[in-house]
C-alpha positions in Angstrom: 14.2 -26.8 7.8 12.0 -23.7 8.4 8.2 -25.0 8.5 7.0 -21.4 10.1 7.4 -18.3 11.7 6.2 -17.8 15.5 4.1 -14.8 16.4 7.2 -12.7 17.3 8.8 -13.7 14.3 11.4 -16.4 15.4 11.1 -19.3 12.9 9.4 -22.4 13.6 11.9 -25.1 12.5 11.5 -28.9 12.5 14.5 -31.5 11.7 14.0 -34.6 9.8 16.1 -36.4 11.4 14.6 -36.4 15.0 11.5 -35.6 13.8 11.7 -32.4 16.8 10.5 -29.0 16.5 12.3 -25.7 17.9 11.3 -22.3 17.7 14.4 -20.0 17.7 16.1 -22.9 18.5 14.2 -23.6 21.6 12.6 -26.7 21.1 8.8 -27.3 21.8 6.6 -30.8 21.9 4.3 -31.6 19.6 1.8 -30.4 21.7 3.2 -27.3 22.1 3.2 -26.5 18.5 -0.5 -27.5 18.1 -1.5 -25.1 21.0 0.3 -22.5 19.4 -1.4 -23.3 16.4 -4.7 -23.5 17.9 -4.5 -20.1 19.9 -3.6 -18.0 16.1 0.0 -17.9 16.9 1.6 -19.2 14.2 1.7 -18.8 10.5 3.3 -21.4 8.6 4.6 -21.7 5.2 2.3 -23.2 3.3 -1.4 -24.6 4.4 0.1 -28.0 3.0 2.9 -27.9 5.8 0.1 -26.9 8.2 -1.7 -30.5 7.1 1.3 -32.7 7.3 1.9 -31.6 11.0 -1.5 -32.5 11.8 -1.6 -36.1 9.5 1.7 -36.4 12.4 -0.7 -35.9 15.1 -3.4 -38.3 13.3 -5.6 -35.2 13.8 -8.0 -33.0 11.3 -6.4 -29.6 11.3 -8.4 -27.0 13.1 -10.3 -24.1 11.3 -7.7 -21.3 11.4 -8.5 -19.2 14.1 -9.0 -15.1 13.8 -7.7 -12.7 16.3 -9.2 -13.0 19.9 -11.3 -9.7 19.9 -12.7 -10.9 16.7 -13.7 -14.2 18.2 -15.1 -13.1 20.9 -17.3 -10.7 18.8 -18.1 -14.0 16.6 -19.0 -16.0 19.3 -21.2 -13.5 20.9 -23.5 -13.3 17.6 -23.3 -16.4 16.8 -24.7 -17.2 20.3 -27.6 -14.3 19.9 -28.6 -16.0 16.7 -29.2 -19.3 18.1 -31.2 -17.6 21.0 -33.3 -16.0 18.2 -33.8 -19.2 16.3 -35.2 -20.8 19.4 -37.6 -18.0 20.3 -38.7 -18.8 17.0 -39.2 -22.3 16.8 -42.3 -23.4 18.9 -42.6 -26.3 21.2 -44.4 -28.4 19.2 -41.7 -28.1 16.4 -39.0 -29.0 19.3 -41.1 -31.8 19.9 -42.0 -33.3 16.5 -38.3 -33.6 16.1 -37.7 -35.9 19.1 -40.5 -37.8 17.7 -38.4 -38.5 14.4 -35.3 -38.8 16.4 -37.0 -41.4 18.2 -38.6 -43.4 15.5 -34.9 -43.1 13.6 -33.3 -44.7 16.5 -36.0 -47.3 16.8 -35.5 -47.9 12.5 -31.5 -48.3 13.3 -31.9 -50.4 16.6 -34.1 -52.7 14.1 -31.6 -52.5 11.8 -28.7 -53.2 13.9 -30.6 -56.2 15.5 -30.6 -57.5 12.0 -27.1 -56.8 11.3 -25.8 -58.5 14.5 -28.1 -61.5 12.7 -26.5 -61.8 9.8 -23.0 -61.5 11.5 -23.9 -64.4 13.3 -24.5 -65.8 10.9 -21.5 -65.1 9.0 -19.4 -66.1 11.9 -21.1 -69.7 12.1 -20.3 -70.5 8.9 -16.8 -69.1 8.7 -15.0 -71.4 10.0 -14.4 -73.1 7.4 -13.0 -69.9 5.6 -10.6 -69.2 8.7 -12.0 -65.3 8.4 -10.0 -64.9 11.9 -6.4 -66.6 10.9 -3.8 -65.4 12.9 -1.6 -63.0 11.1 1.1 -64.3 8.8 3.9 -61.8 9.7 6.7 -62.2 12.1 8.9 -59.7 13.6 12.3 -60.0 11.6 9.7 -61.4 8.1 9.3 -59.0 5.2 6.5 -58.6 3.2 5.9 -55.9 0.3 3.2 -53.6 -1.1 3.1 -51.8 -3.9 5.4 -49.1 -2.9 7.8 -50.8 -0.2 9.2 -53.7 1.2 8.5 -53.7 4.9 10.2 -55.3 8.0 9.4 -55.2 11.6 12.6 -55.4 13.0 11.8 -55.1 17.3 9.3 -54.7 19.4 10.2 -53.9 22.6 7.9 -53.4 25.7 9.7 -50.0 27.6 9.2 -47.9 30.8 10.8 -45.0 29.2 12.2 -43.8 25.5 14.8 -41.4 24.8 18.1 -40.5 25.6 19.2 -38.9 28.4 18.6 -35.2 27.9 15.5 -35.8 25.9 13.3 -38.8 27.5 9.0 -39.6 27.9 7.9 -41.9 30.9 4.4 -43.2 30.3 1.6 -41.7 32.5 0.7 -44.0 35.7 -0.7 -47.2 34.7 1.0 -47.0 31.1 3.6 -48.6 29.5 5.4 -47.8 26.2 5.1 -50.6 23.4 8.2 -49.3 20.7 8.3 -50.5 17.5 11.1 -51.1 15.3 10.7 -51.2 11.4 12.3 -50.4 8.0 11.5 -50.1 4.4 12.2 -49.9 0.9 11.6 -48.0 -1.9 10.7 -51.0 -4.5 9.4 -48.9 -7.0 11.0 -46.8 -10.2 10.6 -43.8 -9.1 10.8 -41.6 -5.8 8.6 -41.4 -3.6 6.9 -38.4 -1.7 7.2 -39.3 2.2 5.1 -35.4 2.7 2.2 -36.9 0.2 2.8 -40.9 1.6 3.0 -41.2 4.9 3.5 -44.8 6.6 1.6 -45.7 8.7 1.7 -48.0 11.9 -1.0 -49.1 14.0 -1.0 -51.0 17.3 -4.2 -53.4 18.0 -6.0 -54.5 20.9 -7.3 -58.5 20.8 -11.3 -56.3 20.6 -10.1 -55.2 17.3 -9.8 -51.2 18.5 -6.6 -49.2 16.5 -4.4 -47.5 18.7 -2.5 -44.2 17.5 1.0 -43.4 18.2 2.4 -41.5 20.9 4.1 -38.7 18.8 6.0 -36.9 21.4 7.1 -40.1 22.6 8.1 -41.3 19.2 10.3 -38.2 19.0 12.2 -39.0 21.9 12.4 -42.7 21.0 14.2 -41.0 17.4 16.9 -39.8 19.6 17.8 -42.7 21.2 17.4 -45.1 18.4 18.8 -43.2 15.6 16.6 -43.1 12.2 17.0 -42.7 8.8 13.8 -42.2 7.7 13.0 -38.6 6.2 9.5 -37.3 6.7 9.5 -34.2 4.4 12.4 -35.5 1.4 11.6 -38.3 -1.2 12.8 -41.3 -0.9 14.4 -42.3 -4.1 14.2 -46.1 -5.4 16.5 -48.7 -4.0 16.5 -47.0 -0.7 15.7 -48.2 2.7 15.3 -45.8 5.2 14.6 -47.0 9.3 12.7 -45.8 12.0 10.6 -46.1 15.1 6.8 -45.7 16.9 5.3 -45.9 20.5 2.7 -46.8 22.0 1.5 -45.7 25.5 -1.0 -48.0 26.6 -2.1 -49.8 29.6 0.2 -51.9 31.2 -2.5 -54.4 32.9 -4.0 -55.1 29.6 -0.9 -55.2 27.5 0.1 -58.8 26.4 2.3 -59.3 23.1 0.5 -62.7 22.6 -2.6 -61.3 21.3 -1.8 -57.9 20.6 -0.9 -57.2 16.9 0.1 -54.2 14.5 -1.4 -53.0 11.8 1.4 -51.8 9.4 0.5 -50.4 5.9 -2.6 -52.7 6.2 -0.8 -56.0 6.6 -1.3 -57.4 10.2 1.6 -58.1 12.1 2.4 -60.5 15.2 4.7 -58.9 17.9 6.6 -61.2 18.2 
C-alpha cells in the first residue's frame, strides 16, 4: 500500500506482509526512510502514517523539517538571539543559577540517599512477598490480556536472519536473539493493529529494556513468513503470527537469565 510520495514523486510504498518499504519499487531500510524523512524529503499521507512509522522505530517523530535555505536562515537567528540574550545576562545572574543548580542537586542527592533507604528497606523485608519471582511464562505457554491471547512460540539465538537475497548479520560482537510469537483476537470486536501496536521487549538480568532491531526484524519476516498485519484490523477469532530481533552482545547474552517483556507479562526464554 501507498504510505507516501518521495521528493521526485515516486510513491513510497510499504507491504504488510514483510513489513518492507520500496520507493518506486526500489526497496529502502528503515533507516533509509527515516533519513529521508529527516532531511524534508518525503511527504506522507497522513501525519498519522508519519507516527506509526516512527512507533515502528520506538522513536518520537521529528519536528518536520522546512526547506534547507530556510533552515539555515533559522538557525542563523536563532543563534544571534542566544548571543544577544547572553550579552544581556550578567555574570552574576550566570552565577546565581549554578548556585540553585547546585543546591537542587545537593536537595535530590539527599533525596535519593533516602530513596535508596527505603528500597532497602523494602528489599529486606520482601522476601517474604517473593517481589523478584521468576516469571511464570514458558516458551510454548499462553497467557491472555484483555485483547489477545499470547504465545511465545521460539526463541532462537542466530548469527544471521533473512533469506537469501534479503539477510542482516549482527555488527562485531553482536548476536541476534529472534523471537517467535502469535496471538489472538479474544475480544468482540476488531481490533486496530495502526492504533494497538504489540509490543515485545527483550530484558537484561539489571532490569534494562532492550528495543527491537527493526531492519533486522524485516528480514527475519522474509525468512519466517508472517501473518501478522500492521496497518489492517484484526477481526475476532483471528490469530495472526510473527517475529522480532534482538541485536545484542554476544558475551553477555545468556537465555538463563535473560527474559522478555511481552505486552507486560514477563516471559522466560526458554
Amino acid at each position: 500500500m501507498q504510505v507516501g510520495v518521495y521528493v521526485d514523486g515516486r510513491p513510497l510504498e510499504f507491504n504488510e506482509v514483510t513489513q518492507l518499504f520500496s520507493i518506486g519499487n526500489v526497496q529502502v531500510s528503515h533507516a533509509q526512510v527515516a533519513g529521508y524523512d529527516r532531511a524534508g524529503e518525503l511527504t506522507w499521507a497522513t501525519n498519522e502514517l508519519r507516527n506509526w512509522f516512527y512507533q515502528l522505530l520506538s522513536r518520537t517523530p521529528p519536528a518536520i523539517q522546512a526547506p534547507v535555505r530556510k533552515r539555515r536562515r533559522a538557525g542563523l537567528i536563532v543563534v544571534i538571539v542566544a548571543l544577544v540574550l547572553l550579552s544581556c545576562c550578567g555574570i552574576s545572574s550566570c552565577l546565581a543559577r549554578l548556585g540553585s543548580d547546585a543546591t537542587g542537586t545537593s536537595s535530590s542527592n539527599s533525596g535519593a540517599s533516602q530513596d535508596q533507604t527505603s528500597t532497602s528497606s523494602s528489599s529486606s523485608g520482601g522476601n517474604q512477598g517473593q517481589a523478584t519471582a521468576e516469571p511464570v511464562i514458558k516458551v510454548g505457554q499462553s497467557f491472555s490480556t484483555d485483547k489477545y491471547e499470547i504465545t511465545v512460540t521460539a526463541v532462537e539465538v542466530k548469527s544471521k536472519v533473512g533469506s537469501e537475497y534479503f539477510d542482516s548479520k549482527p555488527a562485531e560482537g553482536g548476536v541476534y536473539v529472534a523471537v517467535q510469537w502469535k496471538y489472538k483476537n479474544i475480544t468482540n470486536k476488531p481490533i486496530s493493529s495502526f492504533w494497538n501496536s504489540f509490543t515485545v521487549n527483550l530484558i537484561d538480568p539489571n532490569g534494562t529494556k532492550f528495543s527491537s532491531d527493526v531492519n533486522a526484524s524485516s528480514s527475519y519476516a522474509t525468512e519466517i513468513d508472517p501473518t501478522r498485519k500492521v496497518i489492517s484490523d484484526l477481526n475476532p477469532g483471528i490469530t495472526v503470527s510473527g517475529g522480532t530481533v534482538f541485536e545484542v552482545a554476544k558475551d553477555s547474552f545468556s537465555k538463563d537469565n535473560w527474559t522478555l517483556l511481552v505486552e507486560g507479562q514477563k516471559v522466560s526464554l526458554k
